[in-house]
C-alpha positions in Angstrom: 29.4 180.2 14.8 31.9 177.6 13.4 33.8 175.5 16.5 37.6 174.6 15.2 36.5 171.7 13.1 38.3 168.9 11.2 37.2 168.1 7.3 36.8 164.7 6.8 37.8 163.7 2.7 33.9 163.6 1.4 34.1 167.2 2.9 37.7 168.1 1.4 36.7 166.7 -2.4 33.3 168.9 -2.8 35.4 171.8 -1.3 37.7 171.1 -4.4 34.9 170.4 -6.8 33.6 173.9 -5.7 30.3 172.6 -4.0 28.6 175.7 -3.6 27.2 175.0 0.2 30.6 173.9 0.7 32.1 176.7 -0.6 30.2 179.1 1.5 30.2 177.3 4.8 34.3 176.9 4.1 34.4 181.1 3.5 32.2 181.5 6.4 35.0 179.4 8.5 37.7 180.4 7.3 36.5 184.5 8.6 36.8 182.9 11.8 39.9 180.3 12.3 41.7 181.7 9.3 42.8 177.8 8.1 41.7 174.8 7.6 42.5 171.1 9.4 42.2 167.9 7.7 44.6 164.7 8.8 47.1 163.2 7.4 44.4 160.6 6.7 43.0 162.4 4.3 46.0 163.8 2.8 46.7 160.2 1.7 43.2 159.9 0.5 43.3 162.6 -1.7 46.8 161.9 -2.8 46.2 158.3 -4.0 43.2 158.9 -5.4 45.0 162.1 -7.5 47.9 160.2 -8.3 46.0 157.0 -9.3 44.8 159.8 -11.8 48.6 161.1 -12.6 46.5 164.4 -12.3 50.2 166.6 -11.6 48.4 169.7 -11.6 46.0 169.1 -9.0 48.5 167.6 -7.0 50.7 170.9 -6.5 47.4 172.7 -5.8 46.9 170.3 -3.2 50.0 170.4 -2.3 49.5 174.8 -2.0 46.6 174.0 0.2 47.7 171.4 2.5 51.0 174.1 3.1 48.6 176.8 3.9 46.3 174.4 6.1 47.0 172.3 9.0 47.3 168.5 8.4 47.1 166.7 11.8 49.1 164.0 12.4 48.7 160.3 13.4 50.0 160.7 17.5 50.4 158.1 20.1 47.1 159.7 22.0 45.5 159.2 18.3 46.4 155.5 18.5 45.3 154.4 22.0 42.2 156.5 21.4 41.3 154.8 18.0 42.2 151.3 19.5 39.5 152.7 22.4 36.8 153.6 19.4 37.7 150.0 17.5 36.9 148.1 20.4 33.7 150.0 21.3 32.4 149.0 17.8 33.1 145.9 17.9 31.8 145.5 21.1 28.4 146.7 19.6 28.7 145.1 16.2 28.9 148.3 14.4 32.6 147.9 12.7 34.5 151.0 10.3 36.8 151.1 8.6 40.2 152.1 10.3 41.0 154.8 8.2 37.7 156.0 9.8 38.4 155.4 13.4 41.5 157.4 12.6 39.8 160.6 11.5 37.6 160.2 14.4 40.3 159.4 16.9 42.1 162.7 15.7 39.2 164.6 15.9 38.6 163.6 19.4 41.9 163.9 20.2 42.4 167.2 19.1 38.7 168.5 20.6 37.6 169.2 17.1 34.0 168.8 15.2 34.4 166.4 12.5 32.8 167.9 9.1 32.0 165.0 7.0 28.8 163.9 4.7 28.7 160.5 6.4 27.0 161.2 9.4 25.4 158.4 9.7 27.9 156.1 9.8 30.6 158.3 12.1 27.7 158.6 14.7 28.4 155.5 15.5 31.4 156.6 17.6 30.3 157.9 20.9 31.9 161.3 21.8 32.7 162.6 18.3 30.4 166.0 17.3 29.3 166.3 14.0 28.4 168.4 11.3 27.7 168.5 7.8 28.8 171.3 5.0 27.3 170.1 2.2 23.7 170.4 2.9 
């Protein structure tokens, strides 16, 4: 069973480059919770990295899916919570990037699973469940 899960952009781009275990563990969600969540994190991820490209078809595909999906937003709970996760890893010498601490803090926030590649470095972060599509 899939728990209501957050994609982190690693997750997001092999789902667009039609990864096949992506693919089939994104089907397999999607019979369940019906959409998808990513944050607005990522949306800017993809977007600069697709307009860096001027790739304008791709873009309003993107555009399609993040209309269909739910993009979760940067909240005040989001902030205090990330500030909480930056100070724990400093704390322990174990630093990421913000725009890392902010998908986590959203997933947490939000009481989602964060579906991302990097395990390894968000397990860092104490409190955040993980789990990985693409293998």
């Amino acid at each position: 069973m899939y728990p209501p899960s957050l994609l982190d952009t690693d997750i997001l781009s092999g789902l667009f480059k039609k990864n096949p275990n992506i693919l089939a563990r994104a089907s397999e969600y999607l019979r369940v919770h019906r959409h998808l969540n990513i944050s607005h994190i990522t949306k800017y991820e993809i977007l600069k990295g697709l307009k860096a490209k001027k790739a304008t078809k791709q873009i309003k595909l993107f555009n399609r899916f993040c209309t269909a999906n739910i993009v979760l937003p940067i909240t005040d709970d989001v902030i205090i919570k990330a500030a909480d996760i930056y100070a724990s890893l400093k704390e322990h010498g174990t630093l990421i990037s913000d725009a890392d601490i902010l998908v986590a803090a959203i997933t947490i926030v939000n009481n989602l699973v964060l579906v991302t590649n990097n395990t390894n470095h968000f397990s860092r972060i104490r409190g955040l469940k993980l789990d990985n599509w693409k293998i």
